[in-house]
Biopython code that builds the backbone (N, CA, C, O; Angstrom):
import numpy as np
from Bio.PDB.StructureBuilder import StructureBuilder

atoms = [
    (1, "UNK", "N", (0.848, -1.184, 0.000)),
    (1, "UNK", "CA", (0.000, 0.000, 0.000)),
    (1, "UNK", "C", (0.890, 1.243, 0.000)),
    (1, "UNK", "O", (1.921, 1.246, 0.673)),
    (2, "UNK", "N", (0.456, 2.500, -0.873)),
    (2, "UNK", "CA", (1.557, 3.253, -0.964)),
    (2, "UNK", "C", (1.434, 4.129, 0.223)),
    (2, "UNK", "O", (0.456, 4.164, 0.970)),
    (3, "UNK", "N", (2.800, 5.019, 0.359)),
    (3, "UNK", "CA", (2.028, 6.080, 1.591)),
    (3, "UNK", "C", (1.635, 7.359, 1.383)),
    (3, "UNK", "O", (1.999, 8.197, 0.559)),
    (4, "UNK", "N", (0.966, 7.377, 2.115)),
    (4, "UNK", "CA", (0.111, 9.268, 1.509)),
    (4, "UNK", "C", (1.075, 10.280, 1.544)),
    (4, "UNK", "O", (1.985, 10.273, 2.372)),
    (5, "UNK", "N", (0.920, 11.224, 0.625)),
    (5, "UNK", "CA", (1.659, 12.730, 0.937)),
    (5, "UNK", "C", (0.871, 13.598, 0.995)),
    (5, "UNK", "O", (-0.017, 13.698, 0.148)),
    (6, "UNK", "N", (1.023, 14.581, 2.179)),
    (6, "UNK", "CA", (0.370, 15.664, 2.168)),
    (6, "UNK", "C", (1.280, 16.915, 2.048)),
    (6, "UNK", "O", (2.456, 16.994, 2.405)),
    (7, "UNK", "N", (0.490, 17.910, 1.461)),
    (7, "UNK", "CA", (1.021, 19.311, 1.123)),
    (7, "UNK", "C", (0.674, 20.320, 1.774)),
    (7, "UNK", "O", (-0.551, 20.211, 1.828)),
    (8, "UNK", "N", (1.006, 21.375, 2.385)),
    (8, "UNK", "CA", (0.682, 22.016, 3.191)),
    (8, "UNK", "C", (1.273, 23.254, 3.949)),
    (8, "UNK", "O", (2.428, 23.543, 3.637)),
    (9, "UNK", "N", (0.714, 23.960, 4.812)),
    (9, "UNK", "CA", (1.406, 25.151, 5.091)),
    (9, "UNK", "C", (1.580, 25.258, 6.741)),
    (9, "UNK", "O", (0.608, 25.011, 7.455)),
    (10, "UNK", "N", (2.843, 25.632, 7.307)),
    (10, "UNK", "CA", (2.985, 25.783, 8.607)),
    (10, "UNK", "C", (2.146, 26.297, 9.277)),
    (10, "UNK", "O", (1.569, 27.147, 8.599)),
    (11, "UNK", "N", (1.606, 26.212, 10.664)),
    (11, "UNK", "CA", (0.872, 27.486, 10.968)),
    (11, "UNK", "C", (1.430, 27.419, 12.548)),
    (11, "UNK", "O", (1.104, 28.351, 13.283)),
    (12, "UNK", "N", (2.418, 26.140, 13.190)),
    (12, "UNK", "CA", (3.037, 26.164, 14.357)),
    (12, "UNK", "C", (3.632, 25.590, 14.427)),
    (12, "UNK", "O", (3.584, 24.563, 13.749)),
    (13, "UNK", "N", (4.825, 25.886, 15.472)),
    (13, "UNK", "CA", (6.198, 25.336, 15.771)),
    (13, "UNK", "C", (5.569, 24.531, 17.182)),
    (13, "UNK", "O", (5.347, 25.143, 18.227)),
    (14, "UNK", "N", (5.334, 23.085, 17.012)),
    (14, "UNK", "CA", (4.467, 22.405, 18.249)),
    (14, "UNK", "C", (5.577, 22.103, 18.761)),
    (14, "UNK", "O", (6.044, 21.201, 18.065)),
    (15, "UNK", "N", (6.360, 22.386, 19.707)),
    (15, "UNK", "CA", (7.363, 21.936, 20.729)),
    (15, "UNK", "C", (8.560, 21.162, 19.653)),
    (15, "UNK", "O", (8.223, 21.136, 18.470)),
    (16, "UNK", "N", (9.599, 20.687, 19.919)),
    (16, "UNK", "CA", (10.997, 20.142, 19.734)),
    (16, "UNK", "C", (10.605, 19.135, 18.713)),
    (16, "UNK", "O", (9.795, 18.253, 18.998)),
    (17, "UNK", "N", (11.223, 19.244, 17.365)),
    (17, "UNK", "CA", (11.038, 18.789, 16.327)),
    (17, "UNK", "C", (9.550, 18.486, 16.068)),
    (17, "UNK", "O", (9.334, 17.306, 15.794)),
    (18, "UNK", "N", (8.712, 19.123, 16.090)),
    (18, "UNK", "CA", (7.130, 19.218, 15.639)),
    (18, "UNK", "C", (6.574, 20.196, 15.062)),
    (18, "UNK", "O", (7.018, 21.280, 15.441)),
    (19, "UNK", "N", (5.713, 20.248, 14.232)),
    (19, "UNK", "CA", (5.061, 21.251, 13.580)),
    (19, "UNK", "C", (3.826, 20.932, 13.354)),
    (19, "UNK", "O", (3.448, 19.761, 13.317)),
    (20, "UNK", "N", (2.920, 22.129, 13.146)),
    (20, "UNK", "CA", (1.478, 21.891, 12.641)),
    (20, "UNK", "C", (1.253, 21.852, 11.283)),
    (20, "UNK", "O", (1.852, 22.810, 10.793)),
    (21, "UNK", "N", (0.826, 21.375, 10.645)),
    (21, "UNK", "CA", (0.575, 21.917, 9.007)),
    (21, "UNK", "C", (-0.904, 21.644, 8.985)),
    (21, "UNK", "O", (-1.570, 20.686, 9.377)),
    (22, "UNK", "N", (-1.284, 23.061, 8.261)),
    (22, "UNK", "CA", (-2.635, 23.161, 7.878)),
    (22, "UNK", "C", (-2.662, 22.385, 6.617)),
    (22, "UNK", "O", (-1.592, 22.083, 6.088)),
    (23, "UNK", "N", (-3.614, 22.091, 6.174)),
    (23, "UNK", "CA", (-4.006, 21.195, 4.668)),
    (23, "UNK", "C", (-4.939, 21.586, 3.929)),
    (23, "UNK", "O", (-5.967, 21.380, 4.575)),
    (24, "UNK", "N", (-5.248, 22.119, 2.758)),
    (24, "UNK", "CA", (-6.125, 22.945, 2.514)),
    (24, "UNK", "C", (-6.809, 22.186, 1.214)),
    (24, "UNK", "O", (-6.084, 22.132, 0.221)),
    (25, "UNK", "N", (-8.018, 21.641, 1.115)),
    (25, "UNK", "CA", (-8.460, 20.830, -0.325)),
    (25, "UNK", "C", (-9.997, 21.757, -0.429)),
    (25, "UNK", "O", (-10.559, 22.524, 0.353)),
    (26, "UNK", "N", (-10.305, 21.273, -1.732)),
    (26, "UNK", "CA", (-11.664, 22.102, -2.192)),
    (26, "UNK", "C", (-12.314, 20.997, -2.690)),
    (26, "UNK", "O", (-11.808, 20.146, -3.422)),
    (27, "UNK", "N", (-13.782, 21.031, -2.159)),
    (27, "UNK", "CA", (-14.460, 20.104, -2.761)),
    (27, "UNK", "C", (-16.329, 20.683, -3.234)),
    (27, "UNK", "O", (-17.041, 21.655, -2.985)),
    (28, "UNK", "N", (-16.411, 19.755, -3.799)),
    (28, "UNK", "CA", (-17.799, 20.575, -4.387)),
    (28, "UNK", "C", (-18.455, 19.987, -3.244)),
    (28, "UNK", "O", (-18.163, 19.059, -2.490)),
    (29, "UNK", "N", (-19.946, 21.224, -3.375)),
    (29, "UNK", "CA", (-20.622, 20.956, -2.292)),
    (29, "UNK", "C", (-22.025, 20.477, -3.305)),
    (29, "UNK", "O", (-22.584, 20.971, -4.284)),
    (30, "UNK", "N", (-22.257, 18.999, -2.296)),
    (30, "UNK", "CA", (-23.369, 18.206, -3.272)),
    (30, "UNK", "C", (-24.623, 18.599, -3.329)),
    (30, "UNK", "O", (-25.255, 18.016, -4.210)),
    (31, "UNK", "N", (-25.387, 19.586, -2.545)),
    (31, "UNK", "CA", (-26.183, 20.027, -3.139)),
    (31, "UNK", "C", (-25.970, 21.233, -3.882)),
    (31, "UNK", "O", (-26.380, 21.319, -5.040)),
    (32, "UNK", "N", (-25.211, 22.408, -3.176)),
    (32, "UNK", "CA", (-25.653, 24.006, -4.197)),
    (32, "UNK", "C", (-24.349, 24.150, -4.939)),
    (32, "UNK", "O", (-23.737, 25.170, -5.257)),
    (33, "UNK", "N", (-24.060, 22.809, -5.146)),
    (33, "UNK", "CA", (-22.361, 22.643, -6.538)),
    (33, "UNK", "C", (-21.525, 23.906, -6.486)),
    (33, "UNK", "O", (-21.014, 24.489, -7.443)),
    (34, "UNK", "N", (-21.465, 24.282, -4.983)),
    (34, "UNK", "CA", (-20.534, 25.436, -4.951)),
    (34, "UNK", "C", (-19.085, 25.147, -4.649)),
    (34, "UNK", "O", (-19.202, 24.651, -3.528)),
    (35, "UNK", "N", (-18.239, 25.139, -4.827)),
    (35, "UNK", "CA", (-16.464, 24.811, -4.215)),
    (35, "UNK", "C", (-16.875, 25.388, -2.766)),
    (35, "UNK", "O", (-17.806, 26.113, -2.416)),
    (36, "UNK", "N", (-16.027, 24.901, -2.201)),
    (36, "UNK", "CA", (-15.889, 24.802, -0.624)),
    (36, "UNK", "C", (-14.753, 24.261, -0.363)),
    (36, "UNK", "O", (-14.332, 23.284, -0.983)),
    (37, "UNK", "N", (-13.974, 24.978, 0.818)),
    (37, "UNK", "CA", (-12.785, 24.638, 1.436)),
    (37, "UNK", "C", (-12.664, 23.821, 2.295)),
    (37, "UNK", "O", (-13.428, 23.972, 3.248)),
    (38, "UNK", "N", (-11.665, 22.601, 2.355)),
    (38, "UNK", "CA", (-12.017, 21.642, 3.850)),
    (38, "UNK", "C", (-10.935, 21.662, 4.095)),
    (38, "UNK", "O", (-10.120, 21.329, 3.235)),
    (39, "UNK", "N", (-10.456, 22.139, 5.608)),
    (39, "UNK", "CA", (-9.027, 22.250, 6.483)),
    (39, "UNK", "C", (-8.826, 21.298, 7.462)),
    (39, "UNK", "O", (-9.615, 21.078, 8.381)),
    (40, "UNK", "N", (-7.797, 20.743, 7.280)),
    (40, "UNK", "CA", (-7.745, 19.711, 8.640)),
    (40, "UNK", "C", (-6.087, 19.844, 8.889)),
    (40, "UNK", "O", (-5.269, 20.124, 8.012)),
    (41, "UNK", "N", (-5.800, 19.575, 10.300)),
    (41, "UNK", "CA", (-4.496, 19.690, 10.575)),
    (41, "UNK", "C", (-3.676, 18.600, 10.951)),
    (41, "UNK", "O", (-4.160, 17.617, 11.512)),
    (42, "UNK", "N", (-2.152, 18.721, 10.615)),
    (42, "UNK", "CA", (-1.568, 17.330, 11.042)),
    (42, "UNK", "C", (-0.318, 17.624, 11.871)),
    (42, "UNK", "O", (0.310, 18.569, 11.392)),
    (43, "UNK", "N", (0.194, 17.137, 12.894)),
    (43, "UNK", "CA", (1.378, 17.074, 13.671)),
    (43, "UNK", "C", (2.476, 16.113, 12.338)),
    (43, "UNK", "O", (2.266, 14.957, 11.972)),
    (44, "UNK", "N", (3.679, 17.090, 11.817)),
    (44, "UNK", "CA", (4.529, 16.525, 11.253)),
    (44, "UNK", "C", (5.960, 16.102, 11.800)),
    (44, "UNK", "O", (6.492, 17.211, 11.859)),
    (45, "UNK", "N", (6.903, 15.210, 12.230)),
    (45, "UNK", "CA", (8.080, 15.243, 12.608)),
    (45, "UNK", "C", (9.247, 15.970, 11.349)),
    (45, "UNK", "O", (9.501, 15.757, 10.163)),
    (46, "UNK", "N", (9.768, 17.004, 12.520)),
    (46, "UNK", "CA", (11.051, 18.090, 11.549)),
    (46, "UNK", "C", (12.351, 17.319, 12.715)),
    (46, "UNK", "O", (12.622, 17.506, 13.901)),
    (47, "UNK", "N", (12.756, 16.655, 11.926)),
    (47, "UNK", "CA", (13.881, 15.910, 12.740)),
    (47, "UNK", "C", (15.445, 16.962, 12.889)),
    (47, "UNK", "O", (16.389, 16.884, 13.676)),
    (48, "UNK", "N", (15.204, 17.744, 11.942)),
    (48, "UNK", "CA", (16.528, 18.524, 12.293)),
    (48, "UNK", "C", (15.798, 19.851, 11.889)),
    (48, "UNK", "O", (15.992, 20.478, 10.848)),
    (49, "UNK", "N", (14.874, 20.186, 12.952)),
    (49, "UNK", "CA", (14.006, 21.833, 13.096)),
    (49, "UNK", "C", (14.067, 22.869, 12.716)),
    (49, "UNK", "O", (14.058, 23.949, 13.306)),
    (50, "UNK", "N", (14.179, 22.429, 10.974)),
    (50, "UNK", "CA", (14.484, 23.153, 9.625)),
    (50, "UNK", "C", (13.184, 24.215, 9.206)),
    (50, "UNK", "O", (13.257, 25.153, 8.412)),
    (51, "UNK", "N", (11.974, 23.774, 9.987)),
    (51, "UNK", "CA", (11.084, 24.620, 9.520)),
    (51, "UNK", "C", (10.471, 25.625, 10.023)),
    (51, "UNK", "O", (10.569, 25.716, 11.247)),
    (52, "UNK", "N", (9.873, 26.409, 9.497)),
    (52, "UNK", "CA", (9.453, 27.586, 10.170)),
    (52, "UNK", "C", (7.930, 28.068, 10.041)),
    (52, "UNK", "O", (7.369, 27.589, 9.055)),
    (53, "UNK", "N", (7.307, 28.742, 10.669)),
    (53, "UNK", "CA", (5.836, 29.090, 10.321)),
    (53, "UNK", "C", (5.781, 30.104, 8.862)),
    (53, "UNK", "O", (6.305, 31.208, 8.713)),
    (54, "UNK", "N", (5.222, 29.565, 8.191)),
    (54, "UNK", "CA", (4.915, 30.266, 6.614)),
    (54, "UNK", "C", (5.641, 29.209, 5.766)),
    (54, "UNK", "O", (6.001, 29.561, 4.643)),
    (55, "UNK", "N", (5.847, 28.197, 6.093)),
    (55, "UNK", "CA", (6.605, 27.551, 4.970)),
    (55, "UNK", "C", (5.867, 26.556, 4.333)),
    (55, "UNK", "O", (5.105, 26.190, 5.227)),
    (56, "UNK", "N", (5.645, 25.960, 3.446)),
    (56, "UNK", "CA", (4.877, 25.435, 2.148)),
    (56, "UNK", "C", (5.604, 24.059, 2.645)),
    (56, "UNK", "O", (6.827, 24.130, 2.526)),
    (57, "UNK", "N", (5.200, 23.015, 3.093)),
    (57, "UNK", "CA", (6.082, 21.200, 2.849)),
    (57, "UNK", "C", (5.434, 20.370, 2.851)),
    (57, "UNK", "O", (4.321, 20.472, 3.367)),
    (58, "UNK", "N", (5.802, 19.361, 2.352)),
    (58, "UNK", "CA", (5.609, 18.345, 1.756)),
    (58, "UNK", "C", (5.681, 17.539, 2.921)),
    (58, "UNK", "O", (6.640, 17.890, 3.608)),
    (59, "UNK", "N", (4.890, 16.369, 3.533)),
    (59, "UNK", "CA", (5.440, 15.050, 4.122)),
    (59, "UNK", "C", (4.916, 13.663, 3.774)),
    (59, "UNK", "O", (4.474, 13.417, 2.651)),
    (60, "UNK", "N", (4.950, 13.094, 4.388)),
    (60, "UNK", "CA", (5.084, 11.512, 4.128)),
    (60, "UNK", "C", (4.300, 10.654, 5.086)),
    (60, "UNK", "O", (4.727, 10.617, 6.240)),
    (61, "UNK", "N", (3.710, 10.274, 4.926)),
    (61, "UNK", "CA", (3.389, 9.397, 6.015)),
    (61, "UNK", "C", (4.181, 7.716, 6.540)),
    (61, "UNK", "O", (4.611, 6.803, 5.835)),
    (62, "UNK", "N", (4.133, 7.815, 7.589)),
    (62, "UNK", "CA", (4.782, 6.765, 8.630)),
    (62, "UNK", "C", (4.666, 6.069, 9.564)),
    (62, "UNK", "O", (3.459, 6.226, 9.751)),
    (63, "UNK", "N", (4.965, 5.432, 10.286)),
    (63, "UNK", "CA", (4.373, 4.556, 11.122)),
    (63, "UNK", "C", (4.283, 5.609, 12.358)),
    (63, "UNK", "O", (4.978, 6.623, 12.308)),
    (64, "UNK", "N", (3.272, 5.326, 13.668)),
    (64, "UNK", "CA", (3.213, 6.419, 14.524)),
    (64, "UNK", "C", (4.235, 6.671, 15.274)),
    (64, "UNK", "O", (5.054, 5.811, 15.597)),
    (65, "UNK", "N", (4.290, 8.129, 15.695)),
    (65, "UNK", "CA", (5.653, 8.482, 16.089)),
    (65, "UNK", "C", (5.387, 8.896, 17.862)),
    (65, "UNK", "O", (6.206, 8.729, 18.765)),
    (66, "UNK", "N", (4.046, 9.449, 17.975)),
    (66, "UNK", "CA", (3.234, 9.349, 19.102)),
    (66, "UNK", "C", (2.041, 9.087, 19.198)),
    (66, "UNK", "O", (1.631, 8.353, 18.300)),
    (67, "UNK", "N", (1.099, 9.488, 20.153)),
    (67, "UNK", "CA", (-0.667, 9.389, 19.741)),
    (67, "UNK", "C", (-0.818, 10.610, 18.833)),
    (67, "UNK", "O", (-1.521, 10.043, 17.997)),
    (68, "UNK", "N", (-0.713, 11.678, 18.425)),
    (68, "UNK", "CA", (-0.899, 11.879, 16.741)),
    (68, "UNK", "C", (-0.325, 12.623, 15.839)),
    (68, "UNK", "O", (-0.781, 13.546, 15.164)),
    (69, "UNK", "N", (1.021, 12.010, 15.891)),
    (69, "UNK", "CA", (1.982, 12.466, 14.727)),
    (69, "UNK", "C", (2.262, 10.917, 13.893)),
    (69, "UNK", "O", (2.897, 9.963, 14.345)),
    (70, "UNK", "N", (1.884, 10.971, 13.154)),
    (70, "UNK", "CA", (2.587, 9.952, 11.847)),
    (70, "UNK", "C", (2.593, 10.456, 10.715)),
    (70, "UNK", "O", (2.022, 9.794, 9.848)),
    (71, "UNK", "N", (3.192, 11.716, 10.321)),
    (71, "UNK", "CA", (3.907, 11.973, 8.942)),
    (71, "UNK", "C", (5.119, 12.633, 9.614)),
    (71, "UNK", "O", (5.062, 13.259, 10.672)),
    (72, "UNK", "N", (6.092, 12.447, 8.967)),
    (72, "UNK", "CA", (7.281, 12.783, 8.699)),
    (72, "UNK", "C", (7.819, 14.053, 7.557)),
    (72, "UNK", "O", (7.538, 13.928, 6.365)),
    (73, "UNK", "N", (8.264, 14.734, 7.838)),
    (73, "UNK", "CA", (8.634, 15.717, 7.030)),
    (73, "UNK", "C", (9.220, 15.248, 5.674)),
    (73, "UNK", "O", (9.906, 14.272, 5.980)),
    (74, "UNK", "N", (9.309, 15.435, 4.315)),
    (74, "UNK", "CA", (10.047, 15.061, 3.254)),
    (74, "UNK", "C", (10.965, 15.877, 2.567)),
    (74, "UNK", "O", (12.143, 15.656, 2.288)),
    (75, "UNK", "N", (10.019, 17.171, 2.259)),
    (75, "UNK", "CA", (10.789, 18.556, 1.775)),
    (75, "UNK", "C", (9.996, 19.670, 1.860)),
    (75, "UNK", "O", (8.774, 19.743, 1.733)),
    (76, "UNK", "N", (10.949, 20.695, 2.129)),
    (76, "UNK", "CA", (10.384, 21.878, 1.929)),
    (76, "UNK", "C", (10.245, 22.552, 0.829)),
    (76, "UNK", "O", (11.124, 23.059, 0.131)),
    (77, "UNK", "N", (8.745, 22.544, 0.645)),
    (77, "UNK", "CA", (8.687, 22.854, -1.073)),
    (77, "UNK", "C", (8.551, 24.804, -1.194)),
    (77, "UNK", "O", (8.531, 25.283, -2.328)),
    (78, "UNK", "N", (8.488, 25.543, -0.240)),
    (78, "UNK", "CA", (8.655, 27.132, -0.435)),
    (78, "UNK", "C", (8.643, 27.730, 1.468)),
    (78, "UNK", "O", (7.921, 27.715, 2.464)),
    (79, "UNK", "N", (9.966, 28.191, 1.001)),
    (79, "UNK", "CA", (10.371, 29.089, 2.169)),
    (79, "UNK", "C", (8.871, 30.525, 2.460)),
    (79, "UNK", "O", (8.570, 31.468, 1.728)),
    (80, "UNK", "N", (8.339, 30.139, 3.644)),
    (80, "UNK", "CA", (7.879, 31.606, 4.128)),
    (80, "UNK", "C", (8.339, 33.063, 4.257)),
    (80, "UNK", "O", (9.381, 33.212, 4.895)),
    (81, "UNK", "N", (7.794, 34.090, 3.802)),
    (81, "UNK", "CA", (7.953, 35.468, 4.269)),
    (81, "UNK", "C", (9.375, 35.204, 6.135)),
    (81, "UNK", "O", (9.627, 34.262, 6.886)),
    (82, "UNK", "N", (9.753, 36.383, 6.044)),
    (82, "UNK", "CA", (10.686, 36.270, 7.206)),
    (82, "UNK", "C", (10.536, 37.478, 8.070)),
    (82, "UNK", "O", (11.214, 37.596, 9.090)),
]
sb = StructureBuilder()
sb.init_structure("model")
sb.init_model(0)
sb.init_chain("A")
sb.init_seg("    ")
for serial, (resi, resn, name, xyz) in enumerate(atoms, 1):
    if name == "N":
        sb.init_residue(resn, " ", resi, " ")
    sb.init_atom(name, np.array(xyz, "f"), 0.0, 1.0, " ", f" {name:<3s}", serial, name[0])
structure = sb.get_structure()
């Protein structure tokens, strides 16, 4: 089974190698066929605490790392404003 990647944007530095990433997808809405935004958030492991809030990355998913972090960082696909 392959593993998921999610894309996404910082929005917190959660304690010592952790981060939040927001996730942002659009889906139609089944009755008034309007686009609509659905946000959900994920605890990512930054093993060498490369990232920062505003930054655009990529991760991976992995086996659990606590009760709810299992993605792993992969790359940082765009540096944030500073």
């Amino acid at each position: 089974m392959p593993k998921r990647q999610i894309t996404g944007t910082v929005i917190k530095k959660a304690g010592d190698k952790t981060a939040t990433v927001l996730v942002e997808r659009r889906v139609l809405h089944p009755r008034y066929h309007k686009t609509v935004k659905r946000f959900k958030k994920y605890l990512i492991h930054d093993e060498k605490n490369d990232i920062n809030v505003g930054d655009t990355v990529s991760a991976v998913e992995c086996r659990p790392l606590s009760k709810t972090k299992s993605f792993r960082l992969l790359e940082i696909v765009k540096r944030g404003e500073v």
